[in-house]
C-alpha positions in Angstrom: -41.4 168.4 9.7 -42.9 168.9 13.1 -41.8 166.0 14.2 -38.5 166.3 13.4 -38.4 169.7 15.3 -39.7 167.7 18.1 -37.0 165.2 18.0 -34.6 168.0 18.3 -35.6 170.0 21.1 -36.4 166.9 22.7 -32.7 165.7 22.2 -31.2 168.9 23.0 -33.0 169.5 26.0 -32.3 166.4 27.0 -28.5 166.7 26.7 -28.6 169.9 28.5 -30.9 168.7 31.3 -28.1 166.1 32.1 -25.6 168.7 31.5 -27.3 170.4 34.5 -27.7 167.4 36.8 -23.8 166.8 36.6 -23.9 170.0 37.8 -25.4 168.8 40.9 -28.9 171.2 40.1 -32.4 169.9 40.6 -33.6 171.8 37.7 -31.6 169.2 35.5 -34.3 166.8 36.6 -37.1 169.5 35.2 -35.6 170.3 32.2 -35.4 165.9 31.5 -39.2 165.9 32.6 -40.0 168.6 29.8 -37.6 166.7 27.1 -39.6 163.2 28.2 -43.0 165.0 27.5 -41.5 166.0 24.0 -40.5 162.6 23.2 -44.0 161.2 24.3 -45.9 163.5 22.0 -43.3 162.8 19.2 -43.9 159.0 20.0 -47.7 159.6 19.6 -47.3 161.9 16.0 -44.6 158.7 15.0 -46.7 155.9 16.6 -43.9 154.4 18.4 -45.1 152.6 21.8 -42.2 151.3 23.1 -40.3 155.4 23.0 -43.7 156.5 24.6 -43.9 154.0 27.4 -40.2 155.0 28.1 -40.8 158.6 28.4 -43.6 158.0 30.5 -41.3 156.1 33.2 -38.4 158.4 32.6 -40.8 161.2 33.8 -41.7 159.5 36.5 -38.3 158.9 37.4 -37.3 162.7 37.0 -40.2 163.6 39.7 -38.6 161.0 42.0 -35.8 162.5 41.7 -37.5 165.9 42.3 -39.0 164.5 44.9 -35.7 163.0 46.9 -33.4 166.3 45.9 -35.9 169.3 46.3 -38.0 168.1 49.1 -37.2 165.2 51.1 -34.0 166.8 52.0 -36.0 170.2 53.8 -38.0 167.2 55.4 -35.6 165.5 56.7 
């Protein structure tokens, strides 16, 4: 049952974090990071590598894009 919760904030979270981003808001890129985390400890409860190794490089991806949005801009 767990799980299945999991799957379904994950999902939803997911949706609206890209709901966000089309929205042209860095938290989009947050709210994907915290979906990604909740699809990496579903991956773990189901044992299924390949949807862990994803979330792992989609999070990486959303702190790039953190990264380029939030703070390179003030740099540059």
């Amino acid at each position: 049952m767990i799980s299945q919760v999991l799957g379904w904030i994950g999902t939803s979270l997911f949706v609206y974090g890209v709901w966000v981003l089309g929205d042209k808001k860095v938290a989009g890129f947050y709210i994907n990071a915290i979906a990604n985390l909740l699809y990496a400890y579903h991956s773990i409860i189901m044992r299924n590598h390949p949807l862990y190794w994803l979330s792992i490089f989609l999070i990486i991806i959303n702190l790039r894009g953190i990264y380029l949005w939030q703070f390179k801009e003030k740099n540059s």
